[in-house]
C-alpha positions as CSV (number, residue, x, y, z in Angstrom):
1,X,9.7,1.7,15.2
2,X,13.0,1.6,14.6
3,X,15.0,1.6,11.0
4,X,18.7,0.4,10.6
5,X,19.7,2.7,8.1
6,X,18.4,5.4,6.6
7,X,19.3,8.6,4.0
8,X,17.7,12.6,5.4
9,X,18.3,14.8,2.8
10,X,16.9,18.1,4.1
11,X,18.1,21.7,2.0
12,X,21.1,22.4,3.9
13,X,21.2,19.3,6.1
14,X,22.5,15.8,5.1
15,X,22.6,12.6,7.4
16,X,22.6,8.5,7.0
17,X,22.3,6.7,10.2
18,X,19.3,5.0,12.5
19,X,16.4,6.1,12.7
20,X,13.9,6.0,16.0
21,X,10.3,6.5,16.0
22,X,8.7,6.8,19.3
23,X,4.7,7.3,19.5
24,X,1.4,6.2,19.8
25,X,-0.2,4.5,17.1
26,X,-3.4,2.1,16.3
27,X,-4.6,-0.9,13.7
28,X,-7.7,-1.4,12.4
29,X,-8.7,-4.2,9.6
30,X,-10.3,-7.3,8.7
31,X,-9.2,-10.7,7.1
32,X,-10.8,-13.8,5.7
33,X,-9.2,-17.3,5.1
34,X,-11.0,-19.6,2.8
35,X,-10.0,-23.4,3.4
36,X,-9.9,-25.6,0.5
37,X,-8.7,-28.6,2.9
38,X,-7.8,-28.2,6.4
39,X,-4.0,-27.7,5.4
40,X,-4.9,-24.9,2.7
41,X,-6.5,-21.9,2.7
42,X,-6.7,-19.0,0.3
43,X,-6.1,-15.6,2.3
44,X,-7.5,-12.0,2.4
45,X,-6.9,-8.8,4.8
46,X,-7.1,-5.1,4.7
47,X,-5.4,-3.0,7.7
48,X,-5.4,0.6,8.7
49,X,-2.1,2.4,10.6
50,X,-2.5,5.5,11.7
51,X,0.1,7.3,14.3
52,X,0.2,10.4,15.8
53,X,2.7,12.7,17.4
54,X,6.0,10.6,16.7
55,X,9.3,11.3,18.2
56,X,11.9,11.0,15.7
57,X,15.5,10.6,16.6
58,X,18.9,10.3,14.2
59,X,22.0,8.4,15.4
60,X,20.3,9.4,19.3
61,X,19.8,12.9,18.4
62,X,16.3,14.2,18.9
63,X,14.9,16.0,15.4
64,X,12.9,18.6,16.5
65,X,10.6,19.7,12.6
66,X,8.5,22.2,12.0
67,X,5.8,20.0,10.7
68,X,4.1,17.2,12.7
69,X,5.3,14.0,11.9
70,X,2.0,11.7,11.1
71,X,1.8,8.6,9.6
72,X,-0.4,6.8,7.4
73,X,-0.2,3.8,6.1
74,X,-2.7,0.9,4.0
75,X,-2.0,-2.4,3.5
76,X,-4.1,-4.7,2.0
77,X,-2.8,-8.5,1.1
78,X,-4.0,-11.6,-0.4
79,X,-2.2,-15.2,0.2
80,X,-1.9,-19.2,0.4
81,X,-1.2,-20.3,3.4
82,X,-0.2,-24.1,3.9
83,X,-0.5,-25.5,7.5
84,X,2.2,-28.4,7.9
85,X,1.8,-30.9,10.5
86,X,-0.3,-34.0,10.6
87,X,-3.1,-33.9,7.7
88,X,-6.6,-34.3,9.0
């Protein structure tokens, strides 16, 4: 993963610049889509991230923390989607 721009503000350490994650990560979840007609449907999904043992570097500069750098994340959504094209 990689972030354009970004603000470490450590005691004693300031920096702004690009920010690289390198690592192994999975997804887990499950959706739905309910179709009112065939060009509109009403969505659902939940998903899981979890990644361990990232790599981080700043501006090409490896960032070597005490701490291992996890992640986490949830993400659950609900939507209309509209399918354009020809109309059944």
């Amino acid at each position: 993963m990689e972030i354009d721009r970004i603000f470490v503000d450590f005691p004693g350490f300031y920096s702004e610049g690009d920010l690289v994650m390198n690592g192994i990560s999975m997804i887990a979840g499950a959706g739905t889509r309910y179709f009112f007609r065939p060009w509109l449907a009403a969505s659902l999904h939940a998903r899981y991230h979890v990644g361990m043992e990232y790599d981080l570097e700043l501006n090409g500069q490896t960032l070597n923390l005490d701490e291992e750098q996890d992640l986490s994340q949830w993400d659950a959504g609900v939507g209309i989607t509209w399918y354009f094209g020809k109309r059944f």
